[in-house]
N, C-alpha and C positions, 0 to 999 in steps of 0.2 A: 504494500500500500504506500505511494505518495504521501509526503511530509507538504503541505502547506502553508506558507507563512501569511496569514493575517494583520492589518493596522486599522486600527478604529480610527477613522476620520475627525472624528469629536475630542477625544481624550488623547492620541496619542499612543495607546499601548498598542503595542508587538507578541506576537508570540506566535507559534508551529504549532499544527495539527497534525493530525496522523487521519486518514480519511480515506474511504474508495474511492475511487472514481465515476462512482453510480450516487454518491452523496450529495447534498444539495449544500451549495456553499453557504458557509456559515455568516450571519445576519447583524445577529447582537452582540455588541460587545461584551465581554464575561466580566468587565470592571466599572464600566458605567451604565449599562445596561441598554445602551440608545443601539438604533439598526444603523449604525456607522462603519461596517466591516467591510475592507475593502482587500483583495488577494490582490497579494503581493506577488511578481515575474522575482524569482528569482533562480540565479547559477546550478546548476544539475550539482549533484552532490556525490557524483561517481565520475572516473575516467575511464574511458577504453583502452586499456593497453595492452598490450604482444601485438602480435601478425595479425591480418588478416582486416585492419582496419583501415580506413584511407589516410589516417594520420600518418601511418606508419610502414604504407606500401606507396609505391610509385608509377605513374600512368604509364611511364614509360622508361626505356633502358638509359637515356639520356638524363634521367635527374636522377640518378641513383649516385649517395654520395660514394667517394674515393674508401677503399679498405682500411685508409689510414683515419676514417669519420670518427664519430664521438665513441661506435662499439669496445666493448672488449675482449680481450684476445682471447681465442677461443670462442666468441659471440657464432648462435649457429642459427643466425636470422636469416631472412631469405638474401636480402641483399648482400651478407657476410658469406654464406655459401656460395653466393654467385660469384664474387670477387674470387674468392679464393680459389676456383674451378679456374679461373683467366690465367 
């Protein structure tokens, strides 16, 4: 389940919910009580990382960095594998 963060409009207060996504967003503020609740956008709270991600794989053979990139020795990434076969 999705963590959402709420801001009452009226008072100020902040706080996260834990909630489905079949749930009806929440209205009333829980400290002053007025329908001032307003869902807050906020930053994913997970990253994607290894292989298989577009952060992390490349469109093409052309942008694939040099052997000598940020990996470490022994890295058995696809791009560290490729180099190494070169």
């Amino acid at each position: 389940m999705p963590i959402y963060e709420y801001k009452c409009s009226a008072c100020g207060h902040q706080f996260e919910e834990l909630q489905k996504f079949s749930d009806a967003p929440l209205v009333e503020c829980p400290v002053c009580h007025k329908p001032a609740l307003k869902k807050q956008i906020t930053e994913a709270g997970f990253v994607l990382k290894g292989t298989g991600w577009y952060q992390t794989d490349f469109k093409n053979e052309g942008s694939r960095p040099s052997s000598s990139g940020s990996h470490a020795a022994g890295c058995s990434c696809k791009a560290c594998s490729a180099n190494s076969k070169n």
